[in-house]
C-alpha positions in Angstrom: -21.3 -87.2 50.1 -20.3 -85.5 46.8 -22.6 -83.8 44.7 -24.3 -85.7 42.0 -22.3 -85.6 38.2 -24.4 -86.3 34.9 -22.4 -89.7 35.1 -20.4 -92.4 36.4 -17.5 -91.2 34.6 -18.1 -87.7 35.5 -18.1 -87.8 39.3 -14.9 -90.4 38.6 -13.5 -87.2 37.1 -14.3 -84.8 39.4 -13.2 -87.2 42.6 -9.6 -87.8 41.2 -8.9 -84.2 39.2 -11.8 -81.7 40.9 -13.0 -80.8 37.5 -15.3 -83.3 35.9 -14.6 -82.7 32.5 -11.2 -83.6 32.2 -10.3 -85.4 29.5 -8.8 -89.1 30.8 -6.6 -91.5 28.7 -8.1 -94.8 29.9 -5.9 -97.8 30.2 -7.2 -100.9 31.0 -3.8 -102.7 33.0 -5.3 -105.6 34.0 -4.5 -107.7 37.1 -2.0 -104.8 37.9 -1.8 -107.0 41.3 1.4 -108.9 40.0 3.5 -105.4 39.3 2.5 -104.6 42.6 3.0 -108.3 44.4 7.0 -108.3 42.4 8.6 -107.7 46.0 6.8 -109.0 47.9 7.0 -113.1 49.4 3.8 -115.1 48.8 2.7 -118.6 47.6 3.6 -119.8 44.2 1.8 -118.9 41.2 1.1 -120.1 37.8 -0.1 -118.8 34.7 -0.2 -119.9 30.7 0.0 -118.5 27.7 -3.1 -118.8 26.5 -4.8 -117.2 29.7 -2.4 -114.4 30.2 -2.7 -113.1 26.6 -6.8 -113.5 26.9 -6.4 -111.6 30.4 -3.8 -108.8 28.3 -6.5 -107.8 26.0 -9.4 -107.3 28.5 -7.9 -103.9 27.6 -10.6 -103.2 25.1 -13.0 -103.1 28.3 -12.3 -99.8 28.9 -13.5 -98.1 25.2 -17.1 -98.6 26.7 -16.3 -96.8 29.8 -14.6 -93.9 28.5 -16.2 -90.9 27.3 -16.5 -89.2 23.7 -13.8 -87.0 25.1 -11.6 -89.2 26.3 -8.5 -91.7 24.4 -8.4 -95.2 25.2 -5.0 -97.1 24.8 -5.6 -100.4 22.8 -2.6 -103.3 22.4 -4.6 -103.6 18.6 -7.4 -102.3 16.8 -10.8 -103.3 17.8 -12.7 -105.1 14.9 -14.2 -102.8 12.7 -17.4 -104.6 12.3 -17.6 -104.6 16.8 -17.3 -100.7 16.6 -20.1 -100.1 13.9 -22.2 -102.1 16.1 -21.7 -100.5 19.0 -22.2 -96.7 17.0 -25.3 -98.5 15.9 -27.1 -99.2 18.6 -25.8 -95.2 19.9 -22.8 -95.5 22.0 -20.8 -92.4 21.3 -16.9 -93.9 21.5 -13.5 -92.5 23.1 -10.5 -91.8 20.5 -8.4 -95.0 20.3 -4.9 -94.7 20.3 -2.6 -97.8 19.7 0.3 -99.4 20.7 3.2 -99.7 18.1 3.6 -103.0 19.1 1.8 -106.0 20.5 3.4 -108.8 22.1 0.5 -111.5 23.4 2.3 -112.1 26.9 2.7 -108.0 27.6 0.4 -105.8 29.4 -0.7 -102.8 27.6 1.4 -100.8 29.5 4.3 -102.5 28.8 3.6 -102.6 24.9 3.2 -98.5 25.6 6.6 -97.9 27.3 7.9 -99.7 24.1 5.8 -97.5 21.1 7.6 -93.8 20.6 4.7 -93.2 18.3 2.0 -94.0 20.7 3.9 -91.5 23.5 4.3 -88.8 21.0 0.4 -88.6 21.0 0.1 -89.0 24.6 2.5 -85.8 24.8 0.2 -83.9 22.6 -2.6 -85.0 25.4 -0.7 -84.2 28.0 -0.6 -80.7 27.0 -4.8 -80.5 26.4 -5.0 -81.2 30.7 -5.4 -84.7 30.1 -4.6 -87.3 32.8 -3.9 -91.0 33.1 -6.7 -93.7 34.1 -5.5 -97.0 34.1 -6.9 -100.2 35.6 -4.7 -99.3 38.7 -1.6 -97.5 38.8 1.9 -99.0 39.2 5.4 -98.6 38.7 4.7 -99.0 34.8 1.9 -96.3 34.8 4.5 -93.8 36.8 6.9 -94.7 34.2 4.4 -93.6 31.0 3.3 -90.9 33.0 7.1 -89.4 33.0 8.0 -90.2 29.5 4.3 -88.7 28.1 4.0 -85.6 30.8 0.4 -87.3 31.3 -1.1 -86.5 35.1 -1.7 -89.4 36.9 -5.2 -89.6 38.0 -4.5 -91.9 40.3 -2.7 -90.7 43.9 1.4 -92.6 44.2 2.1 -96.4 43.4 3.0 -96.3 47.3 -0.4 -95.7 48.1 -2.4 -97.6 45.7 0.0 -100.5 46.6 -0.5 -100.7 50.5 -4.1 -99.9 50.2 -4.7 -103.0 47.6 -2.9 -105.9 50.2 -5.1 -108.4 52.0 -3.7 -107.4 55.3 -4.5 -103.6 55.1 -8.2 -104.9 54.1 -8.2 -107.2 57.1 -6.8 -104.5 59.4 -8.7 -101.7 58.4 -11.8 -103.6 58.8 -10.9 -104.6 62.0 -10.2 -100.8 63.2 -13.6 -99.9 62.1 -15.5 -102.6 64.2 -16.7 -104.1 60.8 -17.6 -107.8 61.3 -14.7 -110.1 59.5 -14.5 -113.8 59.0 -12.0 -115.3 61.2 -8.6 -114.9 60.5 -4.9 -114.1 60.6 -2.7 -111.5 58.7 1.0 -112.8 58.0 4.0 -110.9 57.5 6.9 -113.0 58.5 7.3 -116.8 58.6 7.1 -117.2 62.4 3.7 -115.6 62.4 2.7 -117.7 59.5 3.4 -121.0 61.5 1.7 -119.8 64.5 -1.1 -119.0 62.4 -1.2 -122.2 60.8 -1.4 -123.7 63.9 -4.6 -121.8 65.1 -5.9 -122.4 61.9 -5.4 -126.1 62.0 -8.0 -126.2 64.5 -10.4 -124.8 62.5 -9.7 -127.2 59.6 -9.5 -130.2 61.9 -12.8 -129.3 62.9 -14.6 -129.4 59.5 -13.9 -126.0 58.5 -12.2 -124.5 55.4 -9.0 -122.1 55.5 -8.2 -120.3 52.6 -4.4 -119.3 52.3 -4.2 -116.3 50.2 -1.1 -113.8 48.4 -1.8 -110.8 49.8 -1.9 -109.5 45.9 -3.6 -112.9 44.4 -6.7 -111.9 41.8 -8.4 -114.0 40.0 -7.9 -117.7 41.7 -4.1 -116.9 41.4 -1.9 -117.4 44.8 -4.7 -119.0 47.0 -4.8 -122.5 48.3 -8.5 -123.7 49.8 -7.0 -126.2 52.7 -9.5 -128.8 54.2 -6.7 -131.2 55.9 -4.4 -129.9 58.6 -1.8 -131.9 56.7 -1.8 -129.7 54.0 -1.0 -126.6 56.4 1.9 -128.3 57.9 2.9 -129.1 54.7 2.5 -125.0 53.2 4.6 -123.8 56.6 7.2 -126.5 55.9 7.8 -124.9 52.5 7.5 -121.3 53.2 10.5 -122.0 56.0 12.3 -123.7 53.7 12.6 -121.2 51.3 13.1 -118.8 53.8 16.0 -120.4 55.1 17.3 -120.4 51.7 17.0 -117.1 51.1 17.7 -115.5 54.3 14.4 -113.5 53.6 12.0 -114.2 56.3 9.0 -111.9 55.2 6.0 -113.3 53.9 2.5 -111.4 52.4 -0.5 -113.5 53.3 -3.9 -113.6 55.4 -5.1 -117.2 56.5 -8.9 -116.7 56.2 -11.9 -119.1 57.6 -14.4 -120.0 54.9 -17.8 -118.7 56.3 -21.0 -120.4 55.0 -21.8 -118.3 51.7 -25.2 -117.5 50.5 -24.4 -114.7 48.3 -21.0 -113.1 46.9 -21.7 -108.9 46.6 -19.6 -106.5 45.1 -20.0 -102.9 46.1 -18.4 -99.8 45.0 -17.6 -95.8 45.8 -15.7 -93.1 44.6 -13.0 -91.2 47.6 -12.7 -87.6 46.3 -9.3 -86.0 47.0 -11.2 -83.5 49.1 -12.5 -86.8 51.2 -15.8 -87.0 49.9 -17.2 -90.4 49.1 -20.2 -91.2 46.5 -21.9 -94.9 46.6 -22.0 -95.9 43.2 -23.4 -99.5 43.7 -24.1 -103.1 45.0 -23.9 -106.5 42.7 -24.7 -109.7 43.3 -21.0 -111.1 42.2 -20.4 -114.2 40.5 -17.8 -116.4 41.3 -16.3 -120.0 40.6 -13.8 -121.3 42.7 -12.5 -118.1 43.5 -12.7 -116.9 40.3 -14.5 -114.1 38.9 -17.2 -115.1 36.3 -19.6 -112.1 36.2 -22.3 -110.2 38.3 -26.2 -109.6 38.4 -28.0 -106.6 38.4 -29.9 -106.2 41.0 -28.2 -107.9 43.8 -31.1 -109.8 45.3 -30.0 -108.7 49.3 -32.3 -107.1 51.9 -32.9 -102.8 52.4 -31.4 -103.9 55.8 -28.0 -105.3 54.0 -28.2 -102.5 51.8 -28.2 -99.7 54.5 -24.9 -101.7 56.3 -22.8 -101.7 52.8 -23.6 -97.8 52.3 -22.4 -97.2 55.7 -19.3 -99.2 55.5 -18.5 -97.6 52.2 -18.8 -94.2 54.2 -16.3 -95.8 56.6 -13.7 -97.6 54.7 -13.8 -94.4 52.2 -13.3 -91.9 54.7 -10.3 -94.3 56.0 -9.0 -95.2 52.6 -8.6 -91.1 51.8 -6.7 -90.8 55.3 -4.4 -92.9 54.3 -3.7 -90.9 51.0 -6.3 -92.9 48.6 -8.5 -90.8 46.7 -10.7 -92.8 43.0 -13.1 -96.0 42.9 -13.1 -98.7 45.2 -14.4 -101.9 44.8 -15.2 -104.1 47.4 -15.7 -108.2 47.7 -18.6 -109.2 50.9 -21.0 -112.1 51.2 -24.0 -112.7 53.1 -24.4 -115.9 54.8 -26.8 -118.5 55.4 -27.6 -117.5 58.7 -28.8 -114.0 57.5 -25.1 -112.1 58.4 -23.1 -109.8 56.6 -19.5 -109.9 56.3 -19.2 -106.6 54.8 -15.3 -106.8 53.9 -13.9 -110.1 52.7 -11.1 -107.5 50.4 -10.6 -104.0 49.3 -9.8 -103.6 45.8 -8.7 -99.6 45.3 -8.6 -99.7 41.6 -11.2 -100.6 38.8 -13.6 -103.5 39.0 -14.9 -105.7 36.7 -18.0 -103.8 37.4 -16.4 -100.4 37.0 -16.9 -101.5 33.6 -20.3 -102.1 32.5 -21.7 -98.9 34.8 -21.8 -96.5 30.9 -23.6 -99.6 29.4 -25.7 -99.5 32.2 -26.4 -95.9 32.4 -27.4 -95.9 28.4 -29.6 -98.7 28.3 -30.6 -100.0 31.8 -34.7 -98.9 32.7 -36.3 -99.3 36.7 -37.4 -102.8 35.1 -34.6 -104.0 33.4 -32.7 -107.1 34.9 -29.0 -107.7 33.9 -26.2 -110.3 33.9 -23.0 -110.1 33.3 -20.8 -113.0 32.2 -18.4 -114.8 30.2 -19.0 -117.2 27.6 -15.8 -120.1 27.1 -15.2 -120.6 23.9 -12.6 -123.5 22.2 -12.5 -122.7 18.5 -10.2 -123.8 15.7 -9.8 -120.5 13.6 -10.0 -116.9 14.6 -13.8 -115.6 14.4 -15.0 -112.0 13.3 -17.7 -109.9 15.0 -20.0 -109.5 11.7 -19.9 -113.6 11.5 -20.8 -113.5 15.5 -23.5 -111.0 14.8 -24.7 -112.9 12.0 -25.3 -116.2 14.1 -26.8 -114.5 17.3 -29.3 -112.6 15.5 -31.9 -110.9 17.4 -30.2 -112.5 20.7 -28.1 -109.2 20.3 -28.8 -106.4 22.1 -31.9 -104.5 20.2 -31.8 -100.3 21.4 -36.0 -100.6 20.5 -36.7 -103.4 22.6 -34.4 -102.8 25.2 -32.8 -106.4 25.7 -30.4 -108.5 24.6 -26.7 -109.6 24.7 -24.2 -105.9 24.6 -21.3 -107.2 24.0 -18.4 -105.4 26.3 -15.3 -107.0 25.1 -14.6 -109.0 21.9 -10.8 -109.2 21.5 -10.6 -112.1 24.2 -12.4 -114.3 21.8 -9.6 -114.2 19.3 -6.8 -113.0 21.6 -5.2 -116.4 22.0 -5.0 -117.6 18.4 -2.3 -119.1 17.2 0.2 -116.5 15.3 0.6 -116.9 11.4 3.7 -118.7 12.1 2.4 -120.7 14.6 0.5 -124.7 13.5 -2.7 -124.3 13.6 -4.7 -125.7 17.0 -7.9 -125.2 18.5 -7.5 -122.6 21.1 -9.6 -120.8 24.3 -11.6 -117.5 23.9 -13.6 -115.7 26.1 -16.8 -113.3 25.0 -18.0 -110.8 27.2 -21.0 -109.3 27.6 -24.0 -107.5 29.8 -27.5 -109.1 29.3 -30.5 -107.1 29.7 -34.4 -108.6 29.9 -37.5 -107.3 31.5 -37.5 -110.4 34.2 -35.8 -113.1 35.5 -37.0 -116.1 33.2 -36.4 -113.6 30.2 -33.0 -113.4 31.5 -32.2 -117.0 32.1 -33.6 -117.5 28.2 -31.7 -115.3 27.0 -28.9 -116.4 28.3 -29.3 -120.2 27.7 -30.0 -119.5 24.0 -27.0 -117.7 23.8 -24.8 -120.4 25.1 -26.3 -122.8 22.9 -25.8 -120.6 19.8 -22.1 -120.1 20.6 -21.8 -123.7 21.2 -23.3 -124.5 18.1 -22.3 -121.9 15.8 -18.7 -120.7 16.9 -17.5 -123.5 18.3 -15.8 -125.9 15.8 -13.7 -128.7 17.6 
């Protein structure tokens, strides 16, 4: 195990550079899964507007896990009136450094490659030691890394690629003895029909399959089948298009739905010298597939506990033999016969927990209970922080009493407005945010009141 570091961020230093107080330029490259899915052959996807320019400025997530030393690339400037809250209640905040432009359907890496300004600075950094941190590192990341001088903190896109697929999580799994739903890994058509047809037993039998992109996040490229017909139907199309194309390979694991009682997220740190720390376990929420939030505790057993800490030794040690070194995150359940699958996929960049571990850190006691979550929003004009802060009151975090809503992340609420030039209409928005009480029923007050004041008071279609 590697020694203990003062923080979170810290031992995340000292893991991917051996010197934990290297400065990091953060970048928060969210669902970096479809740079790395561009070659390969999976199901169909789709995505809107609206949701992929919400998902482009989860970017501001990472101010609250960098460092006072560190820089934090943003697409645009936080709201004022969010930062002087968040110095308020004592966070000490990273150096923000901004894009020259933002375009709403553009990653914040892509927005980087295209801002000389914003790589001049980086430059600058590069010569201070500083290395890059994105959300996970890709082709784009490489790119900024060789037009800024910026160190990767992150080992090659190769590796962070091949350790991030479905299959290798399946596999590795496997290898290590670690109990796995049932299930099939796919990488040409042929063994995609055959597994179908395994799989259609299962299904005709009153099971669930879940088809899944071997780089789908967040609901994208999965299809939940409960009708044999409907497998026949996915092979039928996959062949088709690979006899159009000539191309017969294919990315996906065919996976049996096991009886869920709880969805856990757990997480380490692989050290380039091959030491592994356990950071945590979290109860994960989920809604058909899709992330929603976690909750802090996970409610699981010592016994549970014990078998995720010694997987985490496992897959880590595994993960740095295959070149791997930063934070893992992994997806498991416990079921409702008192199991443990331990490894339903490996997820070798930052976590949607990654995020909230400096918030938790600063203001989380032996006592405190958290939840973190989104809030959906539909408005009909942009809305500022100081008018948010106005209407939630004293359901905002308070550093004296020690609960409340933190808010994590507010340019998703406005990210999706329409632009100047743009007719008005009511649009979607998303506020983030980690709520802390000193039990459960203070915890599910809290956070029922604040979905009825957001409702009510922000919400004006």
């Amino acid at each position: 195990m590697s020694p203990p570091h003062p923080t979170f961020l810290d031992g995340v230093k000292s893991a991917c550079t051996g010197d934990a107080g290297t400065p990091f330029v953060l970048i928060g490259n969210f669902e970096v899964e479809d740079e790395w899915a561009r070659d390969e052959v999976g199901l169909p996807t789709v995505g809107g507007r609206a949701s992929t320019a919400i998902v482009n400025r989860m970017d501001e997530f990472a101010v609250l896990l960098a460092g006072p030393g560190d820089h934090v690339v943003l697409k645009s400037a936080p709201d004022p009136d969010y930062l002087a809250w968040l110095a308020a209640i004592g966070i000490d905040l990273p150096t923000i450094l901004l894009t020259d432009r933002s375009d709403p359907a553009a990653t914040v890496s892509e927005d980087a490659l295209r801002s000389p300004n914003l790589q001049a600075a980086l430059r600058e950094l590069a010569g201070t030691g500083a290395h890059l941190l994105p959300h996970g590192q890709s082709a784009l990341e490489d790119q900024l890394c060789a037009s800024t001088g910026l160190a990767p903190a992150l080992p090659p896109v190769p590796v962070v690629k091949a350790v991030n697929s479905k299959i290798y999580s399946r596999r590795v799994a496997k290898e290590l003895g670690l109990p796995l739903a049932t299930g099939w890994e796919c990488e040409t058509v042929a063994e995609f029909a055959a597994a179908a047809t395994e799989a259609a037993v299962s299904v005709a039998a009153g099971r669930k399959v879940g088809v899944k992109d071997a780089y789908g996040v967040s609901g994208k490229g999965i299809v939940v089948v409960e009708d044999p017909r409907r497998l026949d139907q996915l092979v039928r199309m996959v062949a088709r298009r690979a006899d159009k194309t000539g191309d017969q390979r294919i990315s996906l694991v065919l996976e049996e739905w096991a009886d869920k009682a709880l969805d856990l997220n757990y997480h380490f740190t692989v050290g380039r010298d091959g030491s592994v720390r356990f950071d945590f376990v979290k109860e994960a929420l989920t809604e058909n597939g899709v992330h929603k939030g976690h909750r802090i505790p996970a409610r699981i057993s010592a016994a549970h506990a014990a078998q995720l800490m010694d997987a985490a030794d496992r897959l880590g040690a595994r993960l740095h033999a295959d070149g791997f070194h930063g934070v893992v995150g992994v997806d498991a359940i416990t079921t409702t016969d008192g199991g443990l699958l331990p490894v339903l996929e490996i997820n070798a960049r930052n976590n949607m927990s990654t995020y909230q571990t400096a918030l938790q850190e600063r203001f989380m006691g032996p006592d405190t209970v958290a939840l973190a979550r989104q809030y959906d929003l539909s408005l009909t004009a942009p809305v500022g922080f100081a008018a948010l802060r106005d209407q939630l009151g004293d359901l905002l975090f308070d550093p004296a009493r020690g609960t409340g809503l933190l808010v994590n992340n507010f340019a998703t609420v406005n990210a999706a407005a329409p632009g100047p030039d743009d007719d008005p209409r009511p649009f979607a928005g998303r506020l983030y945010g980690l709520l802390l009480a000193r039990s459960e029923q203070e915890l599910t007050d809290l956070d029922t009141a604040v979905v009825a004041t957001v409702r009510k008071e922000t919400v004006n279609v």
